[in-house]
DOBA-895206 format. One record per atom (N, C-alpha, C): x, y, z; residue number from 1. Coordinates in pm, whole numbers. Each point is the difference from the previous one (the first is absolute). Layout:
BEGIN
[rec [X,Y,Z],NUM]
...
***
This chain:
BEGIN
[rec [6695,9342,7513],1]
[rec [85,38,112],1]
[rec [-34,-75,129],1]
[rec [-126,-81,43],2]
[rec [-19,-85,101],2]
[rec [101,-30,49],2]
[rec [33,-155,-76],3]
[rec [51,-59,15],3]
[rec [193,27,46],3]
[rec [46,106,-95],4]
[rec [106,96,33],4]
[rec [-5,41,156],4]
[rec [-144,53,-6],5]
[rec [13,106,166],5]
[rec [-30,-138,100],5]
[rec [-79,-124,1],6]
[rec [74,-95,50],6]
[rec [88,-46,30],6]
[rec [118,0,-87],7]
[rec [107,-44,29],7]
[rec [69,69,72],7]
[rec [-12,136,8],8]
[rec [29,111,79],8]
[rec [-41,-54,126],8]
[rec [-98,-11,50],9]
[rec [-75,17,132],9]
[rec [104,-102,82],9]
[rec [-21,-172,-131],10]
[rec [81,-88,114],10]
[rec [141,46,-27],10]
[rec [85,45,-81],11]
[rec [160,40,41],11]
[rec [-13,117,146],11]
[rec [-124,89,-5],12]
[rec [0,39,154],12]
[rec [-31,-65,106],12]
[rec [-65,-115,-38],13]
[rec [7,-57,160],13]
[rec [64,-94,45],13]
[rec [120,-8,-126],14]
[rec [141,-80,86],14]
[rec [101,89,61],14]
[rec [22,-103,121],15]
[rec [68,76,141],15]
[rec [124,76,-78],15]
[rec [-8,133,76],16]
[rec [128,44,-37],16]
[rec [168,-91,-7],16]
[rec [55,-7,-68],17]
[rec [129,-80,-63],17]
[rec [160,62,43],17]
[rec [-19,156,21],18]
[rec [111,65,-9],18]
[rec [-15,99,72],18]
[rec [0,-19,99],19]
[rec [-29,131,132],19]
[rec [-162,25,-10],19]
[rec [-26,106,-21],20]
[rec [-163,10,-3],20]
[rec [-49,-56,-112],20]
[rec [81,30,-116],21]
[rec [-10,-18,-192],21]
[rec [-29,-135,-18],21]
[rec [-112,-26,-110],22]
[rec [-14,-97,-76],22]
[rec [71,-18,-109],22]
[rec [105,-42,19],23]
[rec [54,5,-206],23]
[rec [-7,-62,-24],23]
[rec [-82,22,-130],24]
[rec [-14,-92,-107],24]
[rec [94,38,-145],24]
[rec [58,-107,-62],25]
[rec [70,29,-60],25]
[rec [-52,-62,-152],25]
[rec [44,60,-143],26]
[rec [-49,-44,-88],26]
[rec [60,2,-75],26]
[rec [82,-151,-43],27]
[rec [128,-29,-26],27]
[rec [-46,-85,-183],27]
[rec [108,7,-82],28]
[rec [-19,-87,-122],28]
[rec [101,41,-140],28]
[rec [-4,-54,-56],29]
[rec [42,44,-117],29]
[rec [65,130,-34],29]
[rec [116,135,-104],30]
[rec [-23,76,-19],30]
[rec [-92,-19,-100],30]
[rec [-126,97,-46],31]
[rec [-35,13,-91],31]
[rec [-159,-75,20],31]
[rec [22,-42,117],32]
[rec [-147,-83,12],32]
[rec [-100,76,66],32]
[rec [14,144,21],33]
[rec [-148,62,28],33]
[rec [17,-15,177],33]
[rec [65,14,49],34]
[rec [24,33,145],34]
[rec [-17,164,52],34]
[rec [33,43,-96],35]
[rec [-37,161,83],35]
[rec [-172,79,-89],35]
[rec [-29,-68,-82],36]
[rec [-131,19,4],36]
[rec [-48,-49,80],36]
[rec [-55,-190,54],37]
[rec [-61,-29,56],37]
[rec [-14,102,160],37]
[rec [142,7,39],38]
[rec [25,70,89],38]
[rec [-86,124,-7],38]
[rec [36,68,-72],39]
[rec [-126,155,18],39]
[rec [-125,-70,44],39]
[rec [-19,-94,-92],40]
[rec [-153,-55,40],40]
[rec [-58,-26,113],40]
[rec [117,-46,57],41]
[rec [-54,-35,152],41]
[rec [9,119,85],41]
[rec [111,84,-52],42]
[rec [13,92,81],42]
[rec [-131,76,1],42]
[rec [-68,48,-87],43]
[rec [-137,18,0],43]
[rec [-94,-68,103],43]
[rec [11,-95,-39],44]
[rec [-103,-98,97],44]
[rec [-3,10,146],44]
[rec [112,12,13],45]
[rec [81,-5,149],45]
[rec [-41,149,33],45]
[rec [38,82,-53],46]
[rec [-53,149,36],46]
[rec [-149,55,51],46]
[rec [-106,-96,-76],47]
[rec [-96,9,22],47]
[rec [-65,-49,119],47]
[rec [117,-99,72],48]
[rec [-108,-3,161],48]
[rec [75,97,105],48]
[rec [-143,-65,91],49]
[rec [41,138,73],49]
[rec [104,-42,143],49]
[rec [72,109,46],50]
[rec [100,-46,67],50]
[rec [-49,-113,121],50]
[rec [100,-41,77],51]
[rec [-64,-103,114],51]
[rec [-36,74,105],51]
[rec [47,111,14],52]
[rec [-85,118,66],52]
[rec [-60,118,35],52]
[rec [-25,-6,-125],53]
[rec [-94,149,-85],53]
[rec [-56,-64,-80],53]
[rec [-147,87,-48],54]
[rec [-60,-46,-126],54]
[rec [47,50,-126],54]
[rec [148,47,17],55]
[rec [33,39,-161],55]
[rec [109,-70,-57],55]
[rec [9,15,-110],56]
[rec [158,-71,-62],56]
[rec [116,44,21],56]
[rec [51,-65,15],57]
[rec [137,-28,22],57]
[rec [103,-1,-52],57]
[rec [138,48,-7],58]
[rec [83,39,-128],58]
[rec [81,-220,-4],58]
[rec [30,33,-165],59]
[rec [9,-171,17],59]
[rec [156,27,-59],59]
[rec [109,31,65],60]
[rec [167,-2,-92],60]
[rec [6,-103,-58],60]
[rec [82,99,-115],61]
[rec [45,-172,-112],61]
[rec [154,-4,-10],61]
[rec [103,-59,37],62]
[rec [94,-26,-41],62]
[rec [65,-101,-153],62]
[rec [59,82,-83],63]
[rec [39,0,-91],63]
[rec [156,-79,-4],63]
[rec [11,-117,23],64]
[rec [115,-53,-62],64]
[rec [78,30,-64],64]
[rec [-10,63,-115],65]
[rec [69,64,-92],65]
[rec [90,160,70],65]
[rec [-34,32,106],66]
[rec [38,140,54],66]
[rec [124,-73,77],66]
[rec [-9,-120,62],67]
[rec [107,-74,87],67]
[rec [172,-83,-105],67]
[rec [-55,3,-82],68]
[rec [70,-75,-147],68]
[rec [82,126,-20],68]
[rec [61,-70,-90],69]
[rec [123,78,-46],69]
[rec [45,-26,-134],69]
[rec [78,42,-80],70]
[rec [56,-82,-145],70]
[rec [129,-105,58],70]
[rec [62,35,120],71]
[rec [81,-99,62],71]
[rec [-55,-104,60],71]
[rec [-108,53,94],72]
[rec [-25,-105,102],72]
[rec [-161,-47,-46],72]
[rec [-18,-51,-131],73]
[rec [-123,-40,-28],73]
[rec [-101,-75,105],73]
[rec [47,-93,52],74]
[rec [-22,-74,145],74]
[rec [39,0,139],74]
[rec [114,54,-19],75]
[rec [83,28,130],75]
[rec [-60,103,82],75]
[rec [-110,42,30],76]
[rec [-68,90,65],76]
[rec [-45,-32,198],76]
[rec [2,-133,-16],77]
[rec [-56,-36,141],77]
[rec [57,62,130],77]
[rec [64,47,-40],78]
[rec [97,81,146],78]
[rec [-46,130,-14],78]
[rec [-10,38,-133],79]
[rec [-24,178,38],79]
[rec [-210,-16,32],79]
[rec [-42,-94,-31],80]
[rec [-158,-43,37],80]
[rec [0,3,120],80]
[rec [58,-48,103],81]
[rec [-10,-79,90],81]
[rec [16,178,83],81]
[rec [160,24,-39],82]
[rec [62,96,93],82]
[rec [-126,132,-35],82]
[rec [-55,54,-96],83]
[rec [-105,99,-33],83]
[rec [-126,15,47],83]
[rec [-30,-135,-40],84]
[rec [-173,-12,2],84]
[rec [-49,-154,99],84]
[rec [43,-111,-5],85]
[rec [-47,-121,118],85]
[rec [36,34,141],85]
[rec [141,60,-9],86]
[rec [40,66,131],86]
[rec [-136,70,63],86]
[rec [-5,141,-10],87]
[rec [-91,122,26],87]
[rec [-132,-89,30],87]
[rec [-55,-33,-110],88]
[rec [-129,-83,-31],88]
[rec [7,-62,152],88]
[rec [40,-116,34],89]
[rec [13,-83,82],89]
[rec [2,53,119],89]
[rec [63,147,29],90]
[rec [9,74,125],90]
[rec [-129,112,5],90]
[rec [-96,-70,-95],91]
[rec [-88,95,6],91]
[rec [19,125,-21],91]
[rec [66,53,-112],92]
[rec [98,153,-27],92]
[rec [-21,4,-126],92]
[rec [-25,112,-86],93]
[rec [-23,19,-140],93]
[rec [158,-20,-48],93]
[rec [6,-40,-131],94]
[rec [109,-56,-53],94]
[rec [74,109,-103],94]
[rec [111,15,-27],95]
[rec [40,85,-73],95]
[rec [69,-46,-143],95]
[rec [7,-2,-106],96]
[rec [93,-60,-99],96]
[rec [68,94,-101],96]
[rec [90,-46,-32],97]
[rec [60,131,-127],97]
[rec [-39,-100,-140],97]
[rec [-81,47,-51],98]
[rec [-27,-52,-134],98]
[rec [144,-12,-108],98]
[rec [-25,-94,-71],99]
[rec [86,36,-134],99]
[rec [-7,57,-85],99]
[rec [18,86,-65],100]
[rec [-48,53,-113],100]
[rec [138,-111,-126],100]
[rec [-95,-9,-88],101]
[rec [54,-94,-105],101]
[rec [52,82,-122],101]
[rec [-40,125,-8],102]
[rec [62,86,-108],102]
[rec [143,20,51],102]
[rec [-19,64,134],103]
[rec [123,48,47],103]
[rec [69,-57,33],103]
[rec [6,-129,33],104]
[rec [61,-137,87],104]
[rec [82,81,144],104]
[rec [-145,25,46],105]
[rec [54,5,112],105]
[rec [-156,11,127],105]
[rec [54,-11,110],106]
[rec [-91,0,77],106]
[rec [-39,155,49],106]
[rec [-84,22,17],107]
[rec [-80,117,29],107]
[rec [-41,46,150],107]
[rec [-25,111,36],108]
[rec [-14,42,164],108]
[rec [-115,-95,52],108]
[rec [-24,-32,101],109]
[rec [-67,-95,80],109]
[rec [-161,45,-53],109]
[rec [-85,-76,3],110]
[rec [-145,28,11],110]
[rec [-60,-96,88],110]
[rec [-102,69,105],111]
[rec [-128,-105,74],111]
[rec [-40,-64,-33],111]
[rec [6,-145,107],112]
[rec [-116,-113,-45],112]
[rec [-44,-31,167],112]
[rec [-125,88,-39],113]
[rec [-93,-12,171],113]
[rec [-25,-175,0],113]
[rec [-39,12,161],114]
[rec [-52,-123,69],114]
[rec [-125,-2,-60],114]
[rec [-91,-102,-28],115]
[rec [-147,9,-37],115]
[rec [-60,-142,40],115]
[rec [-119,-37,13],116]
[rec [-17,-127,10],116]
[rec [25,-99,-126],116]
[rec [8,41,-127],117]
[rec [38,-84,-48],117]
[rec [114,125,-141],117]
[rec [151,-87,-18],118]
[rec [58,63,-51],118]
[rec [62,-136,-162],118]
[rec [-52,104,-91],119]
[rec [39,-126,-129],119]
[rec [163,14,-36],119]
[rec [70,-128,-18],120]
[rec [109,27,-32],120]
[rec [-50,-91,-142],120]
[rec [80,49,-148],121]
[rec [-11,-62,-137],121]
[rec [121,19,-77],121]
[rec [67,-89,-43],122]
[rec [131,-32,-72],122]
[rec [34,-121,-22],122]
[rec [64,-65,-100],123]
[rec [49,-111,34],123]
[rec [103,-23,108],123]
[rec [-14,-91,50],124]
[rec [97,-49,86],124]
[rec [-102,74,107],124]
[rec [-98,55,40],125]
[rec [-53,50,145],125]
[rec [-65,-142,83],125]
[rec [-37,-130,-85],126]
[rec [18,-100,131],126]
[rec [116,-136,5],126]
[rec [103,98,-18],127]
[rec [188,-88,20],127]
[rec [-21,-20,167],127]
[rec [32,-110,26],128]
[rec [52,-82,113],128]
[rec [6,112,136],128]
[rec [95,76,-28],129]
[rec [-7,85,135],129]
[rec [-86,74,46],129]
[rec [-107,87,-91],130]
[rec [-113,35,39],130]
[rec [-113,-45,4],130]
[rec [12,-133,-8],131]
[rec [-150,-96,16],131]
[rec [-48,12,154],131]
[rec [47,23,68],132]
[rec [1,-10,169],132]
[rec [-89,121,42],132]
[rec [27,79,-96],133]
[rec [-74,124,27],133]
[rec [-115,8,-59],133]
[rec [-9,-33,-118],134]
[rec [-146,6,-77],134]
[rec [-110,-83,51],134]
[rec [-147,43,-34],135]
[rec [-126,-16,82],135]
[rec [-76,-75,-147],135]
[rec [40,44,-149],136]
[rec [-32,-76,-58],136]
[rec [129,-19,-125],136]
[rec [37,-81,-97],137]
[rec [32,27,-119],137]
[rec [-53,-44,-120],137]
[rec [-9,105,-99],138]
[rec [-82,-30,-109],138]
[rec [108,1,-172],138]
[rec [-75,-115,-41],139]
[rec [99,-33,-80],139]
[rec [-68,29,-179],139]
[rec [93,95,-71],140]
[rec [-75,14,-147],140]
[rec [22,-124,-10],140]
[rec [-100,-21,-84],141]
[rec [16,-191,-85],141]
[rec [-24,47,-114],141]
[rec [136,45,-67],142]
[rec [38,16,-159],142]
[rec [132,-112,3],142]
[rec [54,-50,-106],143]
[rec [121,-40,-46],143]
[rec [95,58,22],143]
[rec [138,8,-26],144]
[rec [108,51,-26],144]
[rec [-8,77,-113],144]
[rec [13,-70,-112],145]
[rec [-3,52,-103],145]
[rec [-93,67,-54],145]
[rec [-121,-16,-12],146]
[rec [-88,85,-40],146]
[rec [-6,134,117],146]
[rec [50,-18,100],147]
[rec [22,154,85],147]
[rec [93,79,-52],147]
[rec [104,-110,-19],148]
[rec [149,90,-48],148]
[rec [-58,73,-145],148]
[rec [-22,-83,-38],149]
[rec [-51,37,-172],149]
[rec [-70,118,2],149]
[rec [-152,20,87],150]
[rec [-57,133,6],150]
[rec [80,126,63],150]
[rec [113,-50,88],151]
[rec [57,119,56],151]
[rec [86,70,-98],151]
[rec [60,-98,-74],152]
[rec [40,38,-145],152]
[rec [-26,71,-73],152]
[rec [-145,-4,-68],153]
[rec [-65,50,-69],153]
[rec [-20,143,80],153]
[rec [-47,-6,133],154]
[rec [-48,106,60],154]
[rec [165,120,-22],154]
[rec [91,-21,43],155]
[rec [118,99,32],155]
[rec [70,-4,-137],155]
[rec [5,-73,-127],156]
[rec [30,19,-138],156]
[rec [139,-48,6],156]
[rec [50,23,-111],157]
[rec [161,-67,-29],157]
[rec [109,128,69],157]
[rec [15,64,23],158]
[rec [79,132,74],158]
[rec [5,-98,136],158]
[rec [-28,-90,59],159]
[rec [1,-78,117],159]
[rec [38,-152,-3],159]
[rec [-2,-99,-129],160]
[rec [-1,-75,-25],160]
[rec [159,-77,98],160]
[rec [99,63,-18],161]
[rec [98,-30,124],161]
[rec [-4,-17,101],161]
[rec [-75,109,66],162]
[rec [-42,18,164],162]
[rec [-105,-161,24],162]
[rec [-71,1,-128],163]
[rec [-91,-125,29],163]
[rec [94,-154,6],163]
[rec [37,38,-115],164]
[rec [97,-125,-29],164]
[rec [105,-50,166],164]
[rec [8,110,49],165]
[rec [103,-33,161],165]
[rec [-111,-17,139],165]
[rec [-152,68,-70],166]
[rec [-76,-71,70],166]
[rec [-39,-72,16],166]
[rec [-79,-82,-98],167]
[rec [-3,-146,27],167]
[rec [87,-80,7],167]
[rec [91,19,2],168]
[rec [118,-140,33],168]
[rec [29,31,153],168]
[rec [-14,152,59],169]
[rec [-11,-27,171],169]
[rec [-104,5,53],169]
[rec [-121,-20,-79],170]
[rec [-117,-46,47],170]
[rec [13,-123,36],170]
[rec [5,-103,-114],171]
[rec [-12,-115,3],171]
[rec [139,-24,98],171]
[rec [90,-1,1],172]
[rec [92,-35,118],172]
[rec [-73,64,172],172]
[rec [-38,117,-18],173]
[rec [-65,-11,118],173]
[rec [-149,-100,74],173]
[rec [-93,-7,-83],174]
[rec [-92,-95,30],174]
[rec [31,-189,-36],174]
[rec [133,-26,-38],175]
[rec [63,-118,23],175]
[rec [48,3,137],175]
[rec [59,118,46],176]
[rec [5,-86,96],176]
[rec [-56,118,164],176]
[rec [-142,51,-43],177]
[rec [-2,75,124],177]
[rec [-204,-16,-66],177]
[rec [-44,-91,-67],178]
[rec [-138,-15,-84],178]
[rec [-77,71,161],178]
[rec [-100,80,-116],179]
[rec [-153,39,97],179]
[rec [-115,-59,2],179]
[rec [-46,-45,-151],180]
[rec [-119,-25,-21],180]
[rec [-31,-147,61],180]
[rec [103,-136,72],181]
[rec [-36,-110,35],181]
[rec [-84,65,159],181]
[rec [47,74,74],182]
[rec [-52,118,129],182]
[rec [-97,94,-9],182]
[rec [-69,5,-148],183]
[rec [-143,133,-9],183]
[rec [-72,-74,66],183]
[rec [-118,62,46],184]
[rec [-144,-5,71],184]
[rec [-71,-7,-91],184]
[rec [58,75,-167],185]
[rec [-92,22,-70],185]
[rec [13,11,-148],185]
[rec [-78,-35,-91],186]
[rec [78,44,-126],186]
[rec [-106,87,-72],186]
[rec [56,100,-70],187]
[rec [-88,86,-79],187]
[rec [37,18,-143],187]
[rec [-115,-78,-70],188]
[rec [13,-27,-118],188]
[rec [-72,116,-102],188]
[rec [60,87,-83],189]
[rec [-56,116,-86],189]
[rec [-107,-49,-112],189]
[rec [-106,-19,62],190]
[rec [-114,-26,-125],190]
[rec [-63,130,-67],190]
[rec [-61,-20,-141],191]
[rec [-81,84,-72],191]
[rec [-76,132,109],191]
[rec [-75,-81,49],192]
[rec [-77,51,99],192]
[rec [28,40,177],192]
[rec [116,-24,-14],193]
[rec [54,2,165],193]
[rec [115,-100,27],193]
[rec [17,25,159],194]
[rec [94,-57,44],194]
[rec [-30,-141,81],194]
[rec [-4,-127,-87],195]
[rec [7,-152,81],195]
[rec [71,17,123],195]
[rec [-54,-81,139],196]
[rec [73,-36,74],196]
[rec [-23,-116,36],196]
[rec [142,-80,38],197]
[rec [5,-154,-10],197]
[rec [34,-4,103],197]
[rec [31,-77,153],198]
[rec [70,-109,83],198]
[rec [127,21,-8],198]
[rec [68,14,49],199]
[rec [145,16,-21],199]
[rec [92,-103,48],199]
[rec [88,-36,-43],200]
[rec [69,-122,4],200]
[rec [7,8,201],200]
[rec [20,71,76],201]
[rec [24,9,127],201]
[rec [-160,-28,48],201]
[rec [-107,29,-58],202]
[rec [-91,-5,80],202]
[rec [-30,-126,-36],202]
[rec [-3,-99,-111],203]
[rec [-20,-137,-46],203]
[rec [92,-80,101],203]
[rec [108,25,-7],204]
[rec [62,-52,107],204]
[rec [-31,-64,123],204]
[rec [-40,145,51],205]
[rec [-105,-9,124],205]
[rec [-127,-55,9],205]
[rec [-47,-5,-97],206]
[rec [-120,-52,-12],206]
[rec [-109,64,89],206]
[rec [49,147,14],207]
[rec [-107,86,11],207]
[rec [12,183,-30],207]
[rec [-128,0,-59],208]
[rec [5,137,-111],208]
[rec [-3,129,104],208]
[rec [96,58,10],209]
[rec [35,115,68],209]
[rec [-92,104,-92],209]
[rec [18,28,-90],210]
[rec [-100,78,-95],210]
[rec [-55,-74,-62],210]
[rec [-134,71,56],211]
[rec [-83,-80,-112],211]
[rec [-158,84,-10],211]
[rec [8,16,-201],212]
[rec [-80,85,-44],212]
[rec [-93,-76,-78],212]
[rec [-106,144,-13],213]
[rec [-77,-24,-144],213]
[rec [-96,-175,34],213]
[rec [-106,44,-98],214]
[rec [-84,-129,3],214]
[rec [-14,-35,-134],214]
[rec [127,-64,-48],215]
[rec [19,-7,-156],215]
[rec [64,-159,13],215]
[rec [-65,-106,51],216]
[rec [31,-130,42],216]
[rec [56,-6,-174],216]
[rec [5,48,-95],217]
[rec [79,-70,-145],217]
[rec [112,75,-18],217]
[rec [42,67,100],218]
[rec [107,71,13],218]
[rec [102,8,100],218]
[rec [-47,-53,50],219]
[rec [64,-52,173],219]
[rec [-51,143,74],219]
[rec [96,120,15],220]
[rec [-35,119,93],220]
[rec [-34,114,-52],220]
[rec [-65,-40,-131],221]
[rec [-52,113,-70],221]
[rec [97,112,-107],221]
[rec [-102,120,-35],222]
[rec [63,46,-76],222]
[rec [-20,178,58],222]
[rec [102,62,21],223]
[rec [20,130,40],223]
[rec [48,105,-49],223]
[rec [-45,79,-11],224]
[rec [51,145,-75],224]
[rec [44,15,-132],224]
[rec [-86,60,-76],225]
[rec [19,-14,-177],225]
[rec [180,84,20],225]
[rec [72,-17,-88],226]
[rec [72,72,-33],226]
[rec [-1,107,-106],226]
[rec [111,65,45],227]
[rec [-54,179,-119],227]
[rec [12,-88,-188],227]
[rec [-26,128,-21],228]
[rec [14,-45,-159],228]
[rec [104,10,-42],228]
[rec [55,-102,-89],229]
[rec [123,-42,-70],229]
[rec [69,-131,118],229]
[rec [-78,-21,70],230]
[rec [87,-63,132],230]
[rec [98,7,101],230]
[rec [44,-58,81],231]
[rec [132,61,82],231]
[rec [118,40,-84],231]
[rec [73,92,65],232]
[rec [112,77,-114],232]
[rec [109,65,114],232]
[rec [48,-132,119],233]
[rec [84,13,72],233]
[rec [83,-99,34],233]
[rec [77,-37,69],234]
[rec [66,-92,31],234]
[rec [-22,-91,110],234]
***
């Protein structure tokens, strides 16, 4: 967990991005282990102590999937903006009506407090319009296909349609709105933990905004074992 609660420390000590909020967003693949890693950090992140108190701090996670729709798979950036970047930005806790996906429909509003650092995780959470706001973005580094494939396996054939209309507006959306050339970071799912690499934005720059771990054969080390059986989210 070091190296994890490292990475924590420096996503807190980049300047707030979005009114007071750090968002960091943790964008990739469906099926590539984005809302596990996410708990993970959310852990990590929980464990320091606020910037002014010695205790922890609540760390919100926004869920992509609550903003989505069976219509508007991508088309979400307006009700984001108008819900949660709005508020955020005015320094104001944010409100959203989740989706519920059984019911296809959206649901009564629920809180998303101000905090110093707030995780947003979904695909499409670092698309073009909310890059301005985010403090870091982190990118699964799985494939396409082998994500699609496990998400597959994970939700069974009773879904195989819903998938089938997903990846074809996946891939039309990251043609032409891509995240991962803009990560800070990439997090690769090993045996033993989570790799982190350089991210095409910080190579760029040619200087490492994050930078972990003393694992020079790994570039930024390796962080937080994952549970058993592995990630088993999207």
């Amino acid at each position: 967990m070091e190296d994890l609660d490292r990475l924590a420390r420096t996503l807190r000590a980049r300047p707030p991005s979005c009114g007071p909020v750090r968002l960091v967003a943790v964008d990739g693949h469906a099926g590539s282990g984005k809302s596990t890693f996410t708990a993970r950090l959310r852990e990590a992140l929980a464990r320091l102590p606020g910037p002014e108190a010695p205790v922890p701090v609540p760390v919100p996670v926004l869920h992509l999937d609550d903003l989505a729709s069976h219509e508007e798979l991508f088309d979400w950036t307006g009700r984001l903006f108008d819900q949660v970047i709005g508020p955020l930005a005015r320094g104001a806790d944010a409100r959203y009506a989740p989706y519920d996906w059984n019911e296809r429909r959206f649901t009564p509003a629920r809180a998303l407090p101000t905090a110093p650092v707030v995780l947003i995780e979904g695909v499409g959470a670092g698309r073009r319009a909310l890059r301005p706001h985010l403090a870091a973005l982190l990118w699964m580094e799985r494939d396409a296909e082998d994500s699609w494939l496990r998400g597959r396996r994970r939700d069974g054939e009773g879904l195989t349609a819903f998938w089938d209309g997903w990846t074809a507006a996946e891939t039309r959306h990251f043609s032409a709105d891509p995240s991962r050339p803009f990560a800070d970071a990439l997090v690769r799912e090993r045996p033993q933990g989570y790799e982190l690499l350089p991210g095409p934005r910080t190579n760029a720059r040619q200087n490492q905004i994050i930078t972990l771990g003393d694992h020079p054969a790994v570039g930024w080390g390796v962080v937080g074992k994952p549970p058993p059986g592995g990630p088993n989210s999207a």
